[in-house]
C-alpha positions as CSV (number, residue, x, y, z in Angstrom):
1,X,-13.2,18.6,14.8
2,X,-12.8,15.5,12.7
3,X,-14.6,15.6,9.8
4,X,-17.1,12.8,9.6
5,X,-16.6,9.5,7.3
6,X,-18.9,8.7,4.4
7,X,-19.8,5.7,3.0
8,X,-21.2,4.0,-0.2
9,X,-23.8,1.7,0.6
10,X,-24.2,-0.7,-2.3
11,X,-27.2,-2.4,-2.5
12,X,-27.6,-5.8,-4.4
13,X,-30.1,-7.3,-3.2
14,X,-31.1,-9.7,-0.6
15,X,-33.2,-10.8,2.5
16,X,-32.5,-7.7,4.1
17,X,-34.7,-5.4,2.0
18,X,-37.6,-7.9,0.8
19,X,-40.9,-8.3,1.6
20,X,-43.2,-11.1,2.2
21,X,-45.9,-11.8,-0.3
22,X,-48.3,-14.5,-1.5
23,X,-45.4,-16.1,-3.1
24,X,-42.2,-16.0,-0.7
25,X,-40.0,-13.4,0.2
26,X,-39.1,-11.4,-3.0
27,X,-36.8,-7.6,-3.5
28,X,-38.7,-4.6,-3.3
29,X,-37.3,-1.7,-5.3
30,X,-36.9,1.4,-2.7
31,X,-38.6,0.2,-0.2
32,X,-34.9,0.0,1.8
33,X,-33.7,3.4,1.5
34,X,-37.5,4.3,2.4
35,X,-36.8,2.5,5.7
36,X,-33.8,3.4,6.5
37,X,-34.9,7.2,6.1
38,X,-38.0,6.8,8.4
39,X,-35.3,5.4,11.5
40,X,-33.8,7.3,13.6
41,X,-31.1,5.3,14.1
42,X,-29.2,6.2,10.9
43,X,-29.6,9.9,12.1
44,X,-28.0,9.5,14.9
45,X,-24.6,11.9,15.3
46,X,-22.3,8.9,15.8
47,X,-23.1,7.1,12.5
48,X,-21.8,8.0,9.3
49,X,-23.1,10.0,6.4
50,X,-23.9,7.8,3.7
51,X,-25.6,7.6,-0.1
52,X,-27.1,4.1,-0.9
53,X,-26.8,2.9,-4.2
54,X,-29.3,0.6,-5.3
55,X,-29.3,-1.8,-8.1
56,X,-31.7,-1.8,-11.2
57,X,-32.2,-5.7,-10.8
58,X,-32.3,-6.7,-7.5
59,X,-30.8,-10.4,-7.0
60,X,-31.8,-13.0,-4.7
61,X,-27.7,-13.7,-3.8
62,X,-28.4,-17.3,-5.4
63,X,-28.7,-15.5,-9.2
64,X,-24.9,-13.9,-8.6
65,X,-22.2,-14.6,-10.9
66,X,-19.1,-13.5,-11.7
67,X,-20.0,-11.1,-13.9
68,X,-22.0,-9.7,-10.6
69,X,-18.7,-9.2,-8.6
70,X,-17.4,-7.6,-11.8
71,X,-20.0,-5.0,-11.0
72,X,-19.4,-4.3,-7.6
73,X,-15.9,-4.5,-8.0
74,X,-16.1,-1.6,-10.6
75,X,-18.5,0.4,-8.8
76,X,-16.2,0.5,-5.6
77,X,-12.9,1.2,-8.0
78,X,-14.8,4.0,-9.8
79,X,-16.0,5.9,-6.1
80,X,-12.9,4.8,-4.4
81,X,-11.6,8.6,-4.1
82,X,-15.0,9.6,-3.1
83,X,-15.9,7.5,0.3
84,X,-13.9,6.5,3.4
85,X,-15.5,3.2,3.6
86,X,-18.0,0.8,1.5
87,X,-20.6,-1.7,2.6
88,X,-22.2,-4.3,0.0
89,X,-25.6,-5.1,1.4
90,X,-26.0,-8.8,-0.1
91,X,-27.9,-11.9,0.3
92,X,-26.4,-14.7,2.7
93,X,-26.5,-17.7,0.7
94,X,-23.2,-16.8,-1.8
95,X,-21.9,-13.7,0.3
96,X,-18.9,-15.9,1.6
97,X,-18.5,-16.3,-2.2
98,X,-18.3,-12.4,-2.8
99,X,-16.7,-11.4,-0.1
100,X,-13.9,-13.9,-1.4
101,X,-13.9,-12.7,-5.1
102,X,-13.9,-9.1,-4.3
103,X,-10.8,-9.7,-2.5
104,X,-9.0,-11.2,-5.1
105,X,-10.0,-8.7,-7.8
106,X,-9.4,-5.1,-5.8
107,X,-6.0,-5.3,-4.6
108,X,-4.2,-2.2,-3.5
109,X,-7.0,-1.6,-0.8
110,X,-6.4,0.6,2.3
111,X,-10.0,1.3,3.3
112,X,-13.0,-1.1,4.7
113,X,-15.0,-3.5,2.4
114,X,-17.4,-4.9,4.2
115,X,-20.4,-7.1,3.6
116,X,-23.5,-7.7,5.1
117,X,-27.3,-8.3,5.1
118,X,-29.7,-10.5,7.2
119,X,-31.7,-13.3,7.7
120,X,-35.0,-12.0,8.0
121,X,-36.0,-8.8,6.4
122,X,-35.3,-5.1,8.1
123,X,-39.1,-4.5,7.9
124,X,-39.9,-6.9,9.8
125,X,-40.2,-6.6,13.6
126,X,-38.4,-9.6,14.6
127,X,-34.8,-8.8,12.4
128,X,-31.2,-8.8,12.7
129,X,-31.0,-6.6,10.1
130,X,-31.1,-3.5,12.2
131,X,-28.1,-4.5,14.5
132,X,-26.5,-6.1,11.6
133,X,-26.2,-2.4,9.2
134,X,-25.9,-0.2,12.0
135,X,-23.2,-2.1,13.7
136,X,-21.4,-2.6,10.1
137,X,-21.8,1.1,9.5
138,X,-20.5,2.2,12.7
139,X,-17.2,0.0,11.5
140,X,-17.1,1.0,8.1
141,X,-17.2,4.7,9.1
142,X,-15.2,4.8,12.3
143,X,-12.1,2.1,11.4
144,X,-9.0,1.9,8.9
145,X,-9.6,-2.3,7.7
146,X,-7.8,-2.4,4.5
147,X,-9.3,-5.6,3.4
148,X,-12.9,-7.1,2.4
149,X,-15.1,-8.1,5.5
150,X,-18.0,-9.8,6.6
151,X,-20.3,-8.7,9.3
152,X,-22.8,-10.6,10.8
153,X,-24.9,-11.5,14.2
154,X,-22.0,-8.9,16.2
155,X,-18.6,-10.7,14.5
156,X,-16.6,-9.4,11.8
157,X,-14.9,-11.9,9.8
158,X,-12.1,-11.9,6.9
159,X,-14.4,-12.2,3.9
160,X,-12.6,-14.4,2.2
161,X,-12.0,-16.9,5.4
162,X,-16.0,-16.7,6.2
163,X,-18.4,-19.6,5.4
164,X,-22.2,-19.6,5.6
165,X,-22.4,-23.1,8.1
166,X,-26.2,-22.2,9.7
167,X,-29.7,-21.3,7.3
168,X,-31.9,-20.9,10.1
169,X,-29.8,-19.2,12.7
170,X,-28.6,-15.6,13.0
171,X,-25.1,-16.8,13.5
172,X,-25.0,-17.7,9.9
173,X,-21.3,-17.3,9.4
174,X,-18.2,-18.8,10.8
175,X,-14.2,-18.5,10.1
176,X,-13.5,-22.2,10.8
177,X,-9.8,-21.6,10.3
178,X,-9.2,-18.0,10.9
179,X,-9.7,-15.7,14.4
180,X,-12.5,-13.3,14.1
181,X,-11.2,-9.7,13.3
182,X,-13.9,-8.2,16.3
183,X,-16.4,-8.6,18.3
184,X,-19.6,-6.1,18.8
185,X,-20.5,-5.8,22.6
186,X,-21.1,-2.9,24.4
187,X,-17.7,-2.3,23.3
188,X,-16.6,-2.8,19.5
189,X,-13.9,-5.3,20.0
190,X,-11.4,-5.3,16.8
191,X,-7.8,-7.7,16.9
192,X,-5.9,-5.1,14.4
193,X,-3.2,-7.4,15.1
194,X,-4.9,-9.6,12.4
195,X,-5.7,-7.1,9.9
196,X,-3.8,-7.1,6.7
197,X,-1.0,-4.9,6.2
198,X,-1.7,-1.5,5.9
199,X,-0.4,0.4,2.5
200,X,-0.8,4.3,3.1
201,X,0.1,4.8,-0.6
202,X,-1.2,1.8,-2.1
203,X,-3.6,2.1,-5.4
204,X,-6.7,0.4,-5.8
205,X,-6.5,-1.8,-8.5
206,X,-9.2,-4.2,-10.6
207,X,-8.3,-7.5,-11.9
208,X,-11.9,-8.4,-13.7
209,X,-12.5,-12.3,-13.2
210,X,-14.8,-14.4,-15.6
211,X,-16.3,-18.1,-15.6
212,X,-14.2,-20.7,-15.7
213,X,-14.3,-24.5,-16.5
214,X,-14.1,-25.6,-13.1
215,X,-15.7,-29.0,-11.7
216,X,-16.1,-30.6,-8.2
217,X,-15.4,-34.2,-7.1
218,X,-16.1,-35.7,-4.1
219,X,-15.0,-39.2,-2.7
220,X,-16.9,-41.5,-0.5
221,X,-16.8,-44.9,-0.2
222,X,-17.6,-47.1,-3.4
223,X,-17.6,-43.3,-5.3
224,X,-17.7,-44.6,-9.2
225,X,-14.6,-43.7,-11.0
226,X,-16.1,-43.4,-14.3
227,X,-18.0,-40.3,-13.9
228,X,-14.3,-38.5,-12.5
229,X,-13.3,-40.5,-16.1
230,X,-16.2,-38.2,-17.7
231,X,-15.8,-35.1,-15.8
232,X,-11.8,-35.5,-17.0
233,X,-13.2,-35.8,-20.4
234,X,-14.5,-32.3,-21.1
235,X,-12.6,-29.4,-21.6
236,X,-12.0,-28.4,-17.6
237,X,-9.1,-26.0,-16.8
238,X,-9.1,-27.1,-13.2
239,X,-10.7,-29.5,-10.7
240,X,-11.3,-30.0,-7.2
241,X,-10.9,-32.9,-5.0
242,X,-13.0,-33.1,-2.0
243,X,-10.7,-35.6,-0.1
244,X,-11.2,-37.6,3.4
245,X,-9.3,-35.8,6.7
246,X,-5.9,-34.1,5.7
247,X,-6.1,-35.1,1.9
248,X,-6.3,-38.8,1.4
249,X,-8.1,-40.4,-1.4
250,X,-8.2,-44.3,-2.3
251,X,-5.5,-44.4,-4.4
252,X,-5.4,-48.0,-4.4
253,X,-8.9,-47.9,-6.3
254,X,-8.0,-49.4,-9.7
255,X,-7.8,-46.5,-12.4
256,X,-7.7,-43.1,-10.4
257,X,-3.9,-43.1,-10.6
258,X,-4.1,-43.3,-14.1
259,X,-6.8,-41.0,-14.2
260,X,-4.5,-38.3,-12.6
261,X,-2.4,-38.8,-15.5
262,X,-4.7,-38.1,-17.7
263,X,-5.4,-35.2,-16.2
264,X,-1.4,-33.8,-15.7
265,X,-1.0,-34.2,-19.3
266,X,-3.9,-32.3,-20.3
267,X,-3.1,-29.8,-18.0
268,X,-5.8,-29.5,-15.9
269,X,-5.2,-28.0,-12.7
270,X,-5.9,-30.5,-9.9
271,X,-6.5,-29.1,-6.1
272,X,-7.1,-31.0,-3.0
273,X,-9.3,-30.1,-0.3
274,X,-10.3,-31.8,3.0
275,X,-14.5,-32.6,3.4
276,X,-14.2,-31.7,6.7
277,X,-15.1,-27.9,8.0
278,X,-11.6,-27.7,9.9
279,X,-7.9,-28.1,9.8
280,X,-5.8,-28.3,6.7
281,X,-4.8,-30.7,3.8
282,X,-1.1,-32.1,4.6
283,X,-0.3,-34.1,1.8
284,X,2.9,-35.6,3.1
285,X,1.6,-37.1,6.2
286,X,0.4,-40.0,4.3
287,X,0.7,-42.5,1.6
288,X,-2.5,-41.6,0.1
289,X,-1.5,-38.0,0.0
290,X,1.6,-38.4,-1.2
291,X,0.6,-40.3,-4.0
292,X,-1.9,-37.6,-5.1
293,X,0.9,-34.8,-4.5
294,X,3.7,-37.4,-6.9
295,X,0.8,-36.5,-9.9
296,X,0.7,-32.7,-9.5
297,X,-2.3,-32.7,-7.1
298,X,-1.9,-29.2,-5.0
299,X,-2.7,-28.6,-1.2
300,X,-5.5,-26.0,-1.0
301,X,-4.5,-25.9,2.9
302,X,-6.9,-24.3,5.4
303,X,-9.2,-22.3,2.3
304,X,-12.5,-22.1,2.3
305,X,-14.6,-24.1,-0.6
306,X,-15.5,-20.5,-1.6
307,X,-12.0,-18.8,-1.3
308,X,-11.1,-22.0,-3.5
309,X,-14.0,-21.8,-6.1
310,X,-13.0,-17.4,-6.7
311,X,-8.9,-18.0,-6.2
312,X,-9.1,-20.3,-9.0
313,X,-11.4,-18.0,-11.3
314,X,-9.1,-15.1,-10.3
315,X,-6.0,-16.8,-11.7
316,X,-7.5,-19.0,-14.7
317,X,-8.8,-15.2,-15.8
318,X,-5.1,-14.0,-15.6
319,X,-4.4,-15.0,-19.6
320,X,-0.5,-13.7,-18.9
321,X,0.2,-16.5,-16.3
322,X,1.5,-19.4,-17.5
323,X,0.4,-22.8,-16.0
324,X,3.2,-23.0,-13.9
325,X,3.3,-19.1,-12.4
326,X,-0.9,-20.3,-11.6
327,X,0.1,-23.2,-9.9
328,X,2.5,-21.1,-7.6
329,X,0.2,-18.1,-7.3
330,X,-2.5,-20.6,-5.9
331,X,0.3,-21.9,-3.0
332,X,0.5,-18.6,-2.2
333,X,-1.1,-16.1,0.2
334,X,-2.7,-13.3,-1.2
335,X,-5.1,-12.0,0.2
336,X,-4.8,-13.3,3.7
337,X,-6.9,-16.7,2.1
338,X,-4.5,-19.2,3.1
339,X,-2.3,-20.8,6.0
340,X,0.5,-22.1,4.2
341,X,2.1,-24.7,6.0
């Protein structure tokens, strides 16, 4: 008889086990694993044994920082040897951001990481929570994903391809440039075709990230130069361009060429990527691109703002890279983040 999987069930915090009171929704302390003992469901012989491990200071997923993933990241490394599986129960509104930090700081994984939560409350009567933490326990516990997940609303998604596009909607998450890695049905559903490799011997290992001086520009038409010339001013380490289509920017705007410069010989890292939610950043197939590649701008290519924002913490917190072995690293796939062209 095969012996049945156990999980770690990490709880963080989240829509998924708050309550409603005179003041908004707001984390209850116990009152999930309460729940969850009083249902059936989680009894049931086809689900996994589990312990839930709940957090002192429940966070709204809006308060997470780095620091935050630091934490999970640890807690998974330390009971690695003790569970088949893990589940981070997490609120929606950063869990893209997470899921895409944990899988840059555990590397060496060969069992499931997957996230999840809801969009209303599991104590409420009209949820997805229910079908969302069975269905992701059920996956956790039955199948060999050796990378960090997202499930939500019956699709399981490469965590650090996922992006919260809908608030109000129990589809909350989409893989604009990635295939889904299954499908809940009647049947589960799972491409392992897509997975990442599997490494029978590999060894789970940390890399901690911390805050970094990263800053955000966006163009638009008429956008004012001088506040890129401020944001350039203070001590950044790197800096993202939110560009139009495939990576264009108005280069023919009097200063930002200059600006770039600037910016190369400080050695700030300079990434492009594309406003819209699909496709990838091709710098060569214009003028406009090519003049932002000439001045050390890099392709981000099909990554996700989030994958973007946690990549670039992961290797600015690597202190034995050198500028140019960061600006490789971030060409390159690590994690299953990126469609290099």
């Amino acid at each position: 008889m095969q012996k049945k999987a156990k999980i770690l069930i990490i709880y963080t915090g989240g829509t998924i086990g708050m309550i409603k009171t005179s003041t908004g929704y707001q984390p209850a302390p116990g009152l999930l694993e309460r729940h969850m003992a009083q249902m059936p469901e989680f009894k049931h012989p086809a689900m996994p044994a589990y312990d839930l491990h709940e957090y002192s200071e429940l966070l709204d997923s809006a308060d997470m920082s780095p620091n935050d993933w630091n934490t999970i990241a640890n807690d998974i490394s330390r009971h690695y040897q003790q569970y088949d599986a893990f589940l981070i129960l997490h609120g929606t509104d950063t869990m893209a951001y997470s899921a895409s930090a944990l899988s840059f700081i555990l590397s060496g994984l060969n069992k499931p990481i997957i996230l999840t939560g809801s969009q209303v409350p599991l104590v409420e009567a009209h949820t997805d929570a229910r079908e969302n933490l069975i269905n992701a326990m059920l996956i956790a516990g039955t199948y060999q994903i050796p990378e960090v997940c997202i499930f939500f609303n019956n699709i399981l998604l490469r965590g650090n391809r996922a992006r919260k596009t809908n608030a109000y909607g129990f589809d909350a998450f989409t893989s604009p440039n990635f295939p889904a890695l299954g499908e809940v049905g009647i049947n589960i559903t799972l491409k392992k075709e897509l997975f990442l490799p599997h490494k029978k011997n590999a060894s789970i290992k940390m890399h901690p990230i911390h805050p970094q001086k990263i800053a955000k520009f966006s163009f638009f038409p008429g956008a004012d130069l001088s506040i890129l010339e401020a944001l350039l001013a203070q001590p950044l380490q790197a800096l993202i361009f939110e560009t139009y289509g495939v990576g264009n920017a108005p280069v023919k705007q009097a200063g930002l060429l200059e600006l770039l410069k600037i910016a190369e010989d400080k050695k700030i890292l300079i990434v492009n990527t594309s406003q819209c939610l699909k496709g990838t950043i091709d710098m060569e197939s214009y003028a406009t691109g090519q003049a932002l590649a000439a001045h050390g701008v890099l392709s981000c290519y099909d990554m996700t703002p989030e994958a973007i924002i946690t990549k670039l913490y992961y290797l600015l917190s690597q202190s034995a890279l050198d500028l140019n072995a960061k600006k490789n690293l971030f060409k390159t796939a690590l994690c299953g983040e990126v469609t290099v062209l």
